[in-house]
Backbone as CSV, one residue per row, in Angstrom:
resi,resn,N_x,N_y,N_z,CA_x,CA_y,CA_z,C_x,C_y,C_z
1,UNK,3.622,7.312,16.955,4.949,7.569,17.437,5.677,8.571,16.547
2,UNK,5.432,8.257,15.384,6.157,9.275,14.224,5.197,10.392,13.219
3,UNK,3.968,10.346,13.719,2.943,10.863,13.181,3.326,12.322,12.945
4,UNK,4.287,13.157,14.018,4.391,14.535,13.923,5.868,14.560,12.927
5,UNK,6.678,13.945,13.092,7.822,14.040,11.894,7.424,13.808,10.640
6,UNK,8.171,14.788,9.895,8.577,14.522,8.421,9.873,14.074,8.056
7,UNK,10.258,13.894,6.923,11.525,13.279,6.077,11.546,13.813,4.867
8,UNK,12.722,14.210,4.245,12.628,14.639,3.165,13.838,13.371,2.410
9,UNK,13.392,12.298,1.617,14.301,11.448,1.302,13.910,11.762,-0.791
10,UNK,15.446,11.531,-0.872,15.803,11.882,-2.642,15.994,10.553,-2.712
11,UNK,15.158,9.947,-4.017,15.800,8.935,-4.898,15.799,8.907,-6.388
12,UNK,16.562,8.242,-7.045,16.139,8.580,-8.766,15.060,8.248,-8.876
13,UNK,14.632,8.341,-10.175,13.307,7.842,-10.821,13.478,6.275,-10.683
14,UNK,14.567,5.691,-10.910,14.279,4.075,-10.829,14.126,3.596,-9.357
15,UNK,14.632,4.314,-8.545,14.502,3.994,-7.129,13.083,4.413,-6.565
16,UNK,12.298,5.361,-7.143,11.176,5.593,-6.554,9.912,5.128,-7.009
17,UNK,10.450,4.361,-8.916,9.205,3.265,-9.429,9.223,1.935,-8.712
18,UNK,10.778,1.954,-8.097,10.752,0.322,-7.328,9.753,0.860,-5.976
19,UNK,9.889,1.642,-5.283,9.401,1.922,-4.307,7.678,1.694,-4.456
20,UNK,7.461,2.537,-5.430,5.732,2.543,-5.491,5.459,1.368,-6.359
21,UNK,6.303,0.488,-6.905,5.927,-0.527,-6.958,5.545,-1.741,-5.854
22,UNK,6.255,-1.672,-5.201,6.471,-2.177,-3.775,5.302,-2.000,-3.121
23,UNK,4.827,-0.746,-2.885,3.916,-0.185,-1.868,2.301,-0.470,-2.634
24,UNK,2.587,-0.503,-4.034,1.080,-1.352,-4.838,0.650,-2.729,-4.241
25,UNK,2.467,-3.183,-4.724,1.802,-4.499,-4.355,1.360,-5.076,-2.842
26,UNK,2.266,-4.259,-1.797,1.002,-4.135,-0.559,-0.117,-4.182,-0.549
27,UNK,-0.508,-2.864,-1.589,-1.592,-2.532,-1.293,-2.721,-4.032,-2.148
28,UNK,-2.067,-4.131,-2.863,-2.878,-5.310,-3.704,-3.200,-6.421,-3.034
29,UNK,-1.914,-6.683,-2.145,-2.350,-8.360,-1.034,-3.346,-7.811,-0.687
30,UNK,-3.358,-6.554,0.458,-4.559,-6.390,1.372,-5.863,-5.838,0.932
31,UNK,-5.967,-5.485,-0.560,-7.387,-5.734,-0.640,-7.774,-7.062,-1.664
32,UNK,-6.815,-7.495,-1.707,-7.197,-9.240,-1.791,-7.456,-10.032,-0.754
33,UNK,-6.682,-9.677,0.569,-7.114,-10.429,2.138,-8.683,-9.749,2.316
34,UNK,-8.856,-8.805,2.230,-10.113,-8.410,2.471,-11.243,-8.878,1.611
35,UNK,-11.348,-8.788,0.299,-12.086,-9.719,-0.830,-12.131,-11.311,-0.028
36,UNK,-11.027,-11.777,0.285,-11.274,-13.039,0.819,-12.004,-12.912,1.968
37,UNK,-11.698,-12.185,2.873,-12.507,-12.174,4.077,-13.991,-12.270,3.816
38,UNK,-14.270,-11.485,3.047,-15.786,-10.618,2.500,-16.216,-12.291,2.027
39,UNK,-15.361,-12.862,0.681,-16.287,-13.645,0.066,-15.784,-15.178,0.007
40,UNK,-14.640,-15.427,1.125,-13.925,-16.959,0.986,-13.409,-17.372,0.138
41,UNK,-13.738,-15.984,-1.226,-12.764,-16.925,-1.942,-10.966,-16.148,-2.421
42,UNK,-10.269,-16.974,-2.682,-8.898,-16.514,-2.531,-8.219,-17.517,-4.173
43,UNK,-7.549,-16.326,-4.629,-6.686,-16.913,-6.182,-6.092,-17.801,-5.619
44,UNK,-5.417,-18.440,-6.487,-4.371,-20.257,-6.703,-3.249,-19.262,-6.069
45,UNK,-2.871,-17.894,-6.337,-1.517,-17.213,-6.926,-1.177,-15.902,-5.798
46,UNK,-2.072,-16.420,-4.628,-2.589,-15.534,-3.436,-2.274,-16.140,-2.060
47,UNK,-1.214,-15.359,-1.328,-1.359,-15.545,0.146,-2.171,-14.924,1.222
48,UNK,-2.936,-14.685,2.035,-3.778,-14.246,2.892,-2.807,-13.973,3.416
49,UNK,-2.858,-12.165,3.577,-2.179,-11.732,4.963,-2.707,-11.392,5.987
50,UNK,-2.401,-12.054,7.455,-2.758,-11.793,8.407,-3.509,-10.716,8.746
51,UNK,-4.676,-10.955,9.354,-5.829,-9.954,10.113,-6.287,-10.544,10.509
52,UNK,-7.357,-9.323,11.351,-8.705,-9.763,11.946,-9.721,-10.085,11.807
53,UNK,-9.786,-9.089,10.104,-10.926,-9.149,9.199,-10.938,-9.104,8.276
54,UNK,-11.724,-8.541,7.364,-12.040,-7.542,6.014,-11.982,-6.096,6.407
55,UNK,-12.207,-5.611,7.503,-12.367,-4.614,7.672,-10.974,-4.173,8.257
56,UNK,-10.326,-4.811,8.916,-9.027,-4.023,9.165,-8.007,-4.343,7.867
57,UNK,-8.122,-5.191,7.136,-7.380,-5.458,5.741,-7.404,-4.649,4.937
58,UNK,-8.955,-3.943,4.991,-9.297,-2.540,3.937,-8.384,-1.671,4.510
59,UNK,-8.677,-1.406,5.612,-7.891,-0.168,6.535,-6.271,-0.124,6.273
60,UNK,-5.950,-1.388,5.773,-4.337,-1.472,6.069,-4.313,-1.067,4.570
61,UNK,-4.862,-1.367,3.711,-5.309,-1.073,2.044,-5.395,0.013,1.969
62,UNK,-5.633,0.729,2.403,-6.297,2.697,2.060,-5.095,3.315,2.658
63,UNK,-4.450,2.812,3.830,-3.485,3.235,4.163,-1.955,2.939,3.273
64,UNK,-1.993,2.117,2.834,-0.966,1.608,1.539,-1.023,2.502,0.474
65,UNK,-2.465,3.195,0.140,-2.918,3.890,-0.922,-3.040,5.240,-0.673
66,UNK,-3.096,5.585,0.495,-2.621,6.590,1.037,-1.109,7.199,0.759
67,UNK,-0.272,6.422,1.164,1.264,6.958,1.027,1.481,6.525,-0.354
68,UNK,0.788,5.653,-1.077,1.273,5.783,-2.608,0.662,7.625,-3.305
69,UNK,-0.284,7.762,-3.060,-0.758,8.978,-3.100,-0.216,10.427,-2.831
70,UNK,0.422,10.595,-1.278,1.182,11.606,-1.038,2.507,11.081,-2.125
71,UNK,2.991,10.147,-1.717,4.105,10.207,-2.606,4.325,10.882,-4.150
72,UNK,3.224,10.269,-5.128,2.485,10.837,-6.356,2.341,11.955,-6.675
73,UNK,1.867,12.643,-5.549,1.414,14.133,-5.161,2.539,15.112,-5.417
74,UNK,3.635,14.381,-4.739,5.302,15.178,-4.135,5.739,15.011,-5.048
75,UNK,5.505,13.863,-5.989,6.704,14.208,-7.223,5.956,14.981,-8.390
76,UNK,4.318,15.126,-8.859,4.004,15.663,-9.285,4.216,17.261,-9.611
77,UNK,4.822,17.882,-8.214,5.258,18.961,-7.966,6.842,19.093,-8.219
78,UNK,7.537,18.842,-8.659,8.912,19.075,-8.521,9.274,18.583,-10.597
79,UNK,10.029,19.368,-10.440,10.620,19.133,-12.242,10.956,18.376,-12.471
């Protein structure tokens, strides 16, 4: 739906470590849902987030790691 738009959004530095902090720890549930999927087993300190599989959990994982990435990328470039 939004695949062809861009955004150009400014935040400070503390607003954009909360951000990619945020978007880690996404990324961290879902390749922990997927580890569980794969091997049943799941930490004391761990919720399983909803899927189908391991394999769409990865997918939602790479994609988490994905926009931590462009993001990384964009500020790498700017002073």
């Amino acid at each position: 739906m939004y695949e062809g738009k861009f955004y150009v959004i400014k935040l400070n530095a503390i607003d954009l470590g909360q951000l990619l902090d945020g978007l880690e720890t996404r990324a961290e549930a879902w390749e922990k849902t997927a580890t569980y999927h794969r091997s049943g087993i799941s930490p004391s300190d761990f919720i399983i987030e909803e899927s189908s599989g391991a394999e769409e959990a990865e997918q939602i994982a790479k994609h988490y790691r994905s926009i931590i990435s462009k993001i990384v990328k964009q500020t790498e470039h700017q002073p």
